[in-house]
C-alpha positions as semicolon CSV with decimal commas, in nm:
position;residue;x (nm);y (nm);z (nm)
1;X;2,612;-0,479;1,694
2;X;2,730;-0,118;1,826
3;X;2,920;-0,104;1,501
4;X;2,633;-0,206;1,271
5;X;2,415;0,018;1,427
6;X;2,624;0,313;1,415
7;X;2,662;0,268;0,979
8;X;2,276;0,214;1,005
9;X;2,240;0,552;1,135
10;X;2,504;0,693;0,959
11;X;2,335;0,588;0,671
12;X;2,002;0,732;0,710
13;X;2,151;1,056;0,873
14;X;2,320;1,115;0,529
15;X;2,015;1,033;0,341
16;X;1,781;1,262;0,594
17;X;2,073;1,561;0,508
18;X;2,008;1,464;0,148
19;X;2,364;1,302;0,067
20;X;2,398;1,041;-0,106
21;X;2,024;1,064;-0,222
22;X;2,134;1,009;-0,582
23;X;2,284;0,654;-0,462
24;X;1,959;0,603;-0,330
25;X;1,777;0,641;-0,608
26;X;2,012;0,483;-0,857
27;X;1,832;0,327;-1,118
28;X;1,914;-0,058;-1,084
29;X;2,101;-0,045;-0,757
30;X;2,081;-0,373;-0,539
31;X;1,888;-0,334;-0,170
32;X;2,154;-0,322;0,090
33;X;2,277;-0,643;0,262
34;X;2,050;-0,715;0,578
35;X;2,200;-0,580;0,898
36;X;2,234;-0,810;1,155
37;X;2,101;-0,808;1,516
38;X;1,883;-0,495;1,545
39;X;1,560;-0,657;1,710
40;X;1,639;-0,424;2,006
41;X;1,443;-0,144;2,108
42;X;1,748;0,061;2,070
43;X;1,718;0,026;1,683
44;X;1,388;0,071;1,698
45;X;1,398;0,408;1,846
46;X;1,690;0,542;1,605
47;X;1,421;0,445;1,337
48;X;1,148;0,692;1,499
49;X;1,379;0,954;1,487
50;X;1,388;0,928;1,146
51;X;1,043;1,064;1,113
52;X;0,910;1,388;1,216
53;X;0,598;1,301;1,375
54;X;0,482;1,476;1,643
55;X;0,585;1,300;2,013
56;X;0,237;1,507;2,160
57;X;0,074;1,226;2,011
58;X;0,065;0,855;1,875
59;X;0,022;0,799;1,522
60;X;-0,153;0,483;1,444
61;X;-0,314;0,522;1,117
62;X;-0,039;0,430;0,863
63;X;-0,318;0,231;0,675
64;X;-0,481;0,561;0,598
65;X;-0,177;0,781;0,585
66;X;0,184;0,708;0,641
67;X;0,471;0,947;0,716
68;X;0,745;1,029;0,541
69;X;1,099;0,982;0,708
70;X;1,329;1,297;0,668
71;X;1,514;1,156;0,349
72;X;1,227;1,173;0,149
73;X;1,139;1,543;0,264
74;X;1,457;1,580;0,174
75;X;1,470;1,464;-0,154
76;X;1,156;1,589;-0,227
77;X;1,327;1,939;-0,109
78;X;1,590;1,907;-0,291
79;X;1,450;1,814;-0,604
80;X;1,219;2,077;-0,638
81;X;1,457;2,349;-0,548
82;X;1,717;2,237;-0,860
83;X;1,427;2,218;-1,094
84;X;1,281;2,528;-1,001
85;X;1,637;2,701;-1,017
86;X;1,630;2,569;-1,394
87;X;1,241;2,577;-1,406
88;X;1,284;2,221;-1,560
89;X;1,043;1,947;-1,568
90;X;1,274;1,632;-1,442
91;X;1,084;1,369;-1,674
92;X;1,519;1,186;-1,604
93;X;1,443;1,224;-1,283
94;X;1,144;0,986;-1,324
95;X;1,299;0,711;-1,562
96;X;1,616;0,737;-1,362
97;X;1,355;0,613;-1,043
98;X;1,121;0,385;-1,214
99;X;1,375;0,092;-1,207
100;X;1,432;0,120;-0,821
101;X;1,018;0,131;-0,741
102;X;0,967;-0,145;-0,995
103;X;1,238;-0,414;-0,856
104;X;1,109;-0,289;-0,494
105;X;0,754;-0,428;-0,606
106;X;0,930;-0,731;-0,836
107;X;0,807;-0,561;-1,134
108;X;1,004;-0,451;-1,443
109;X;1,027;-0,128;-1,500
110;X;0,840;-0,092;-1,814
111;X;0,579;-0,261;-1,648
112;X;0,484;0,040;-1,398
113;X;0,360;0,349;-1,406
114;X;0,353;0,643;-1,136
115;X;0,002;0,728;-1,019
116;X;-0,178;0,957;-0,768
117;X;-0,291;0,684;-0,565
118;X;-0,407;0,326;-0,544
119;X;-0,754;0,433;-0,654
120;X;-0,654;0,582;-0,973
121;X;-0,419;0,284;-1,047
122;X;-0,770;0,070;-0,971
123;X;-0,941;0,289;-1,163
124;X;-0,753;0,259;-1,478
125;X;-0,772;-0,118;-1,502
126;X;-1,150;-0,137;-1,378
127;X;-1,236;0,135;-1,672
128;X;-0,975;0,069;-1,943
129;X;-1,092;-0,384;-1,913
130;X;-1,326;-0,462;-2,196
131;X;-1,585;-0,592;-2,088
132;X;-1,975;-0,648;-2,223
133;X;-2,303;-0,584;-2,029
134;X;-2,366;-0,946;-1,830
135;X;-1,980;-0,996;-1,760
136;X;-1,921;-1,058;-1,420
137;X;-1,616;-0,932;-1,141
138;X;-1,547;-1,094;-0,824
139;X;-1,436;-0,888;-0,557
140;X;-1,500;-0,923;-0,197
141;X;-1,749;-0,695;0,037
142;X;-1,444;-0,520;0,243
143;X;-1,333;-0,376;-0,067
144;X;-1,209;0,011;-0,006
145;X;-1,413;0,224;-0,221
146;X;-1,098;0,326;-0,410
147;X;-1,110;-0,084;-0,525
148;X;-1,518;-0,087;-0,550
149;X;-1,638;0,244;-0,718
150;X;-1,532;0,190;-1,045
151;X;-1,723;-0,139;-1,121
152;X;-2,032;-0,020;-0,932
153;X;-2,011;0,258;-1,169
154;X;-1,965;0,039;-1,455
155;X;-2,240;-0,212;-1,319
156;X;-2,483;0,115;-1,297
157;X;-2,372;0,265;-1,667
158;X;-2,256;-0,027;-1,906
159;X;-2,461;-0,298;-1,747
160;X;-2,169;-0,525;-1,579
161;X;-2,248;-0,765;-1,276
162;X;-2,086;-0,729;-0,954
163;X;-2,061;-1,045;-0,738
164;X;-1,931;-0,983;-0,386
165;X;-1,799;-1,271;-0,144
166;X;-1,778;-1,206;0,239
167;X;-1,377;-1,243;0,375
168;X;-1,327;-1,567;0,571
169;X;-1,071;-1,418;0,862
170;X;-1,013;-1,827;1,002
171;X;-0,903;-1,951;0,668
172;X;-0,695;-1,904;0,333
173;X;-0,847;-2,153;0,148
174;X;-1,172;-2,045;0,288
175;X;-1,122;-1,732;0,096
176;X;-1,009;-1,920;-0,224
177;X;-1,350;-2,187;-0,189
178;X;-1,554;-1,859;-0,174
179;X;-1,416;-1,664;-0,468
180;X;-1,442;-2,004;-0,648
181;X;-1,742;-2,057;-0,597
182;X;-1,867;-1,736;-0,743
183;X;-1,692;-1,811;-1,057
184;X;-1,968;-1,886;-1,351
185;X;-1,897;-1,866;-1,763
186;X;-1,952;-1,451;-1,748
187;X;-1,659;-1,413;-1,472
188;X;-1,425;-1,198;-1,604
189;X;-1,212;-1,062;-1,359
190;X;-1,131;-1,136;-0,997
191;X;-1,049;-0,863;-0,785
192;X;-0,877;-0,879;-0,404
193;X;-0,720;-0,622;-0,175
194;X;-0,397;-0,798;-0,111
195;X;-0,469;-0,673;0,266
196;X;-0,813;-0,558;0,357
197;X;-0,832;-0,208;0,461
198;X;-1,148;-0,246;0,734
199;X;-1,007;-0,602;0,903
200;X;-0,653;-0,644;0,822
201;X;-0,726;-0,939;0,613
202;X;-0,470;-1,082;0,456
203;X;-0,567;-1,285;0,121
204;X;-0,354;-1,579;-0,065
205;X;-0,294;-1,385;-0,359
206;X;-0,080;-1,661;-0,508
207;X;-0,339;-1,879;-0,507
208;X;-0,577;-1,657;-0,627
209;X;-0,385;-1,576;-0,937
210;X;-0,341;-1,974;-1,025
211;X;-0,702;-2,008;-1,008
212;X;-0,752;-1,670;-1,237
213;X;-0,517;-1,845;-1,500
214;X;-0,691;-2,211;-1,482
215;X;-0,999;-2,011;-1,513
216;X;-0,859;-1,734;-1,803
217;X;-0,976;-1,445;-1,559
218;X;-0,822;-1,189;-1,538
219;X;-0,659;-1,076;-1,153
220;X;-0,598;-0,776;-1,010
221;X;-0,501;-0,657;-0,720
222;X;-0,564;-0,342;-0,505
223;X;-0,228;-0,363;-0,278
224;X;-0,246;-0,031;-0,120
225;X;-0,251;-0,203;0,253
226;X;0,041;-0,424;0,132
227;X;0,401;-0,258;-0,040
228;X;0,569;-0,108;0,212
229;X;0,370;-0,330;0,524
230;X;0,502;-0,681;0,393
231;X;0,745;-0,793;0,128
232;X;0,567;-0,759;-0,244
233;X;0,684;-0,959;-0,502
234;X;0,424;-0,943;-0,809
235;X;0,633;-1,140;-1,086
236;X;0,640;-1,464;-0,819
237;X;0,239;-1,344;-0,739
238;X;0,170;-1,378;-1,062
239;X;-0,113;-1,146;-1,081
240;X;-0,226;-0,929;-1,411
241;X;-0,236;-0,617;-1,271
242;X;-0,139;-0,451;-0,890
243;X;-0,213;-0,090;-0,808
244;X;-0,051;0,061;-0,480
245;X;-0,013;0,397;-0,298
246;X;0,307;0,571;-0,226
247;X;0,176;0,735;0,076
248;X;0,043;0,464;0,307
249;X;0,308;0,179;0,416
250;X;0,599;0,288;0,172
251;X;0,634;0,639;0,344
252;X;0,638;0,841;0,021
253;X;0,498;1,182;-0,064
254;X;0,135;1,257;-0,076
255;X;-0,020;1,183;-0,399
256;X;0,237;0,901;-0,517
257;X;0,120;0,593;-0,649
258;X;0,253;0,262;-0,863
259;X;0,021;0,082;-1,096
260;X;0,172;-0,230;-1,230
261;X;0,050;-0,407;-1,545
262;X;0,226;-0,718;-1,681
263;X;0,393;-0,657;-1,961
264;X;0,186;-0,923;-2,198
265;X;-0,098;-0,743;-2,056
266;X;-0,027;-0,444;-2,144
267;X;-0,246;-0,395;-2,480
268;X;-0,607;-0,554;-2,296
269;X;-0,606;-0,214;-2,036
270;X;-0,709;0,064;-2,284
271;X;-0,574;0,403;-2,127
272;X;-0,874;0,574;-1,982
273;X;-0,706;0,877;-2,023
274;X;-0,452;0,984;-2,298
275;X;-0,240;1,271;-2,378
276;X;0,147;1,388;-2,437
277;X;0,409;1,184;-2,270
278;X;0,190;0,844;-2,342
279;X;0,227;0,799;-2,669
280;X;0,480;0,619;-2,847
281;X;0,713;0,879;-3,018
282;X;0,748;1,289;-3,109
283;X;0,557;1,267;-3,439
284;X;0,192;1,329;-3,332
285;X;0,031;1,257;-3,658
286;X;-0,357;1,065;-3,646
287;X;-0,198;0,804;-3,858
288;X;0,147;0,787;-3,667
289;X;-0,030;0,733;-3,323
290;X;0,071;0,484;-3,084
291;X;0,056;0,363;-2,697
292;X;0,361;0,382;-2,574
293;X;0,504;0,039;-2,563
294;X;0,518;0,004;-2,181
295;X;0,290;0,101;-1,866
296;X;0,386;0,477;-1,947
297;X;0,064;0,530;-2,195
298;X;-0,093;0,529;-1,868
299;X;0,087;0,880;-1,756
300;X;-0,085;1,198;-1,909
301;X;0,099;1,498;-1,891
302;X;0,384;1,708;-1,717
303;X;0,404;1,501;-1,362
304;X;0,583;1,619;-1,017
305;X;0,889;1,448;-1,087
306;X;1,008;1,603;-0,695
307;X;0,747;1,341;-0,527
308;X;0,865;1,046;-0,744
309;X;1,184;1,107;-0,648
310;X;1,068;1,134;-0,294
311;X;0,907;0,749;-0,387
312;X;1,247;0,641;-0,516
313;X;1,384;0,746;-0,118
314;X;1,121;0,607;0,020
315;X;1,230;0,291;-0,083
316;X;1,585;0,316;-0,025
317;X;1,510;0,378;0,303
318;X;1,307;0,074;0,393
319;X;1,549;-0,134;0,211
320;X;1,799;0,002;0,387
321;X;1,635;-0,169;0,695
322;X;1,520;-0,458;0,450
323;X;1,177;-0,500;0,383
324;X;1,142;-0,901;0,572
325;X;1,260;-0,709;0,887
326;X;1,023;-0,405;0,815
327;X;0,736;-0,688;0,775
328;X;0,828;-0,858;1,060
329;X;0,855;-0,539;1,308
330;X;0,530;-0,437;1,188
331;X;0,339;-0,773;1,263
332;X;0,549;-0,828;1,615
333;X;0,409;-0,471;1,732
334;X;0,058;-0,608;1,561
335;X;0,104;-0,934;1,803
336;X;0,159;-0,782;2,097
337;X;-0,131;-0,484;2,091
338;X;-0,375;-0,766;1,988
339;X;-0,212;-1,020;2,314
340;X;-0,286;-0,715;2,568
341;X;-0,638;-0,611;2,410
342;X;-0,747;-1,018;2,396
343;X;-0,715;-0,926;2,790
344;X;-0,967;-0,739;2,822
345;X;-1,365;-0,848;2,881
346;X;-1,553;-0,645;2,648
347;X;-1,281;-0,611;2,335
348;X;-1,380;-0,857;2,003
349;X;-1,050;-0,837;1,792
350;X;-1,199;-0,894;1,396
351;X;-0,844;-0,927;1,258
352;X;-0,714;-1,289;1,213
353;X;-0,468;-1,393;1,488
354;X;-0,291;-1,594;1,227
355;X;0,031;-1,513;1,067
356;X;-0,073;-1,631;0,718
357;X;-0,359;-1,417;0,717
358;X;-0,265;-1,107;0,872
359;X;-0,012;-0,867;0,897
360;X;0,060;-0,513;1,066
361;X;-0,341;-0,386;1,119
362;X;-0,579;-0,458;1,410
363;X;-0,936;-0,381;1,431
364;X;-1,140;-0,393;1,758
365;X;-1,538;-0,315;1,881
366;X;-1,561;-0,283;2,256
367;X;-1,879;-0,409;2,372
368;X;-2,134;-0,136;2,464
369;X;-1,899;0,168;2,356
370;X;-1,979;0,320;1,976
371;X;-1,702;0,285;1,757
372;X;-1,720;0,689;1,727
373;X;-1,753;0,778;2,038
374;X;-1,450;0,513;2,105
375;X;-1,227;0,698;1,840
376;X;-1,279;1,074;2,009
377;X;-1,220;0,918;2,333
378;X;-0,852;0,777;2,207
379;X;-0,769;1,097;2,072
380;X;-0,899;1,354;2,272
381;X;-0,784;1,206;2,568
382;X;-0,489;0,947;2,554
383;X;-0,289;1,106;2,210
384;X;-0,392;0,799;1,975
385;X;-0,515;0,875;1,646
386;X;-0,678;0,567;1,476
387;X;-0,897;0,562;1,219
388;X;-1,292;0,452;1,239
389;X;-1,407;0,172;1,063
390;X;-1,784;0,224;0,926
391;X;-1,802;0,033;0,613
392;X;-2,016;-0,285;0,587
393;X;-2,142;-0,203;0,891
394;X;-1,838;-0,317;1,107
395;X;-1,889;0,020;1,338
396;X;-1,480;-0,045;1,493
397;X;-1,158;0,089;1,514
398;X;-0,875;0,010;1,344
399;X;-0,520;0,035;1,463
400;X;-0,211;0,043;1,215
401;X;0,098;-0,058;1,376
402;X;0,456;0,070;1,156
403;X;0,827;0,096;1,197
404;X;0,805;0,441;1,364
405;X;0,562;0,276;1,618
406;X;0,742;0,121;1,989
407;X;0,605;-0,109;2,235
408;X;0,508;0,073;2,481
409;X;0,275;0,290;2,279
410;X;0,076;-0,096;2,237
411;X;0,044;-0,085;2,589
412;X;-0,084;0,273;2,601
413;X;-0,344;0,142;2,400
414;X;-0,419;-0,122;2,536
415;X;-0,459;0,080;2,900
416;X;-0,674;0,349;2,675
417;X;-0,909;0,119;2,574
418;X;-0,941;-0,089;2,890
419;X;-1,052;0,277;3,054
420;X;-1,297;0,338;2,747
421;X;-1,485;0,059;2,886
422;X;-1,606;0,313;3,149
423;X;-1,736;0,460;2,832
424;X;-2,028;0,262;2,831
């Protein structure tokens, strides 16, 4: 084990020094072999000193915004430098790491295209869909409003129908007999978060996509709670169309994204915005004009290629650690925060307890204490930064549990919030 750990840190030390970053972001290079044995806090703790959060305080809020471990700073660093010594665009740089994001999401690579940000991935399929005044989109009523704005705006301006189901949190096929039975001859598309930002809910998204194709709906997916938290495979999902950030679970730079749209799909998402780099060749004549043939026509313009590359370490560096073992850390962290809060009189958990339907996210009320006045009291005075939870109502607090997270900073919350009782 001393011996495996030692090349595990070895490894990311080089990557966090920016060697071997090209390996890293090697367009079709395998994930490394799983190491064995590292479910010891020892390994645990090399892993936080990968990232440079603060130690002043706890960082629990991954679901809003993750951090990046050194070797993407460093690429990022890197990068930038050598194309501003040659004041050079990189546009290689960002072919040579579309292969890498798109097998990390079990895409292929002409099926993906770099993005902002979940929302404008959501965006472009909820805008560029056609679809007639009367059609109808499923989505359910935890949606984030990067998943929800853009067919409220297109149920306020072209006339579209939204039809919103509430999340069971005791049941998958709760979840897939509610979305069912919203389903009428104008559904056209179903929409799920593959994790639900407020709750943590995780939804069957396998099963969800059979019943789109029975049905000849279309599904998407808003995944930005999901690649980088659990293992995403979107060929086996079998979904139409998946739109992540880079900058939540993954650990890449700010303002990263991944929209994925299958590749026979490809043609019913018009681009909602259009412009050089899109198109389909270097003769830009009205009656030469074409798409490009993959998910590129759905990048406009001169893009950072420094922060993809940053994306393409980001996830070298949790497959590095393997992404079932990244999924697994994150939920065992999630289990035992949620065992020492179900302790306490007062605290309603409103994430599932199951496996199956959720993951590395837990959201709590404590009775008689207001969710903001619970949040200051966390950060102000124990170090935990959280983030509130005010849509739909739910007035809680969620807590993101990642990688970079250890044990005993569960049970500092847990001791936190059994003293913000007093609160009330």
């Amino acid at each position: 084990m001393k011996q495996s750990r030692r090349h595990f840190v070895s490894s990311l030390g080089r990557a966090a020094l920016g060697a071997g970053l090209a390996g890293a972001i090697r367009p079709g290079r395998e994930p490394a072999p799983p190491l064995p044995g590292f479910d010891d806090p020892d390994f645990w703790r090399v892993v936080r000193l990968q990232y440079p959060l603060t130690f002043e305080r706890v960082y629990l809020n991954t679901g809003g915004l993750g951090p990046a471990p050194y070797a993407v700073l460093a690429a990022v660093e890197q990068t930038t430098r050598s194309l501003q010594a040659l004041s050079e665009t990189g546009h290689h740089l960002i072919e040579e790491t579309r292969p890498a994001v798109a097998a990390f999401l079990g895409a292929d690579p002409d099926e993906i295209a770099f993005t902002r940000n979940a929302t404008e991935g959501n965006a472009t399929v909820a805008m560029g869909l056609d679809l007639r005044p009367g059609d109808e989109v499923i989505f359910e009523s935890h949606a984030h409003p990067g998943g929800s704005f853009p067919w409220m705006a297109r149920q306020k301006e072209q006339g579209i129908r939204v039809r919103l189901f509430e999340p069971d949190p005791t049941s998958a096929a709760g979840n897939l007999e509610r979305i069912a039975a919203l389903i009428t001859p104008r559904t056209r598309v179903i929409q799920v978060s593959h994790v639900t930002a407020p709750t943590g809910i995780r939804f069957p998204v396998e099963d969800i996509a059979r019943l789109a194709r029975e049905r000849g709906l279309w599904f998407h997916i808003d995944g930005a709670q999901a690649a980088g938290m659990i293992p995403v495979d979107l060929h086996a999902i079998g979904c139409d169309s998946f739109a992540t950030s880079g900058h939540k679970w993954m650990g890449g730079p700010h303002g990263t994204g991944v929209l994925y749209v299958r590749r026979d799909r490809l043609d019913a998402v018009r681009p909602t915005e259009t412009g050089a780099y899109g198109d389909d060749g270097d003769v830009h004549l009205p009656d030469r004009f074409g798409y490009h043939a993959s998910a590129r026509r759905y990048e406009v313009g001169t893009r950072d290629a420094a922060s993809v590359v940053g994306l393409g370490a980001a996830v070298r560096f949790l497959e590095t650690i393997g992404m079932a073992r990244v999924a697994e850390r994150a939920r065992t962290l999630a289990r035992t925060l949620q065992a020492r809060l179900r302790a306490l009189p007062g605290v309603t958990i409103l994430t599932p307890a199951s496996d199956d339907l959720a993951a590395a996210m837990t959201t709590i009320r404590v009775e008689g204490v207001p969710y903001r006045d619970l949040y200051r009291y966390l950060l102000q005075e124990h170090g935990l930064r959280c983030r509130i939870v005010s849509e739909r109502g739910l007035d809680a607090l969620r807590i993101s549990t990642h990688i970079f997270n250890q044990e005993d900073e569960c049970e500092r919350v847990a001791e936190a919030v059994r003293r913000a009782r007093d609160l009330r």
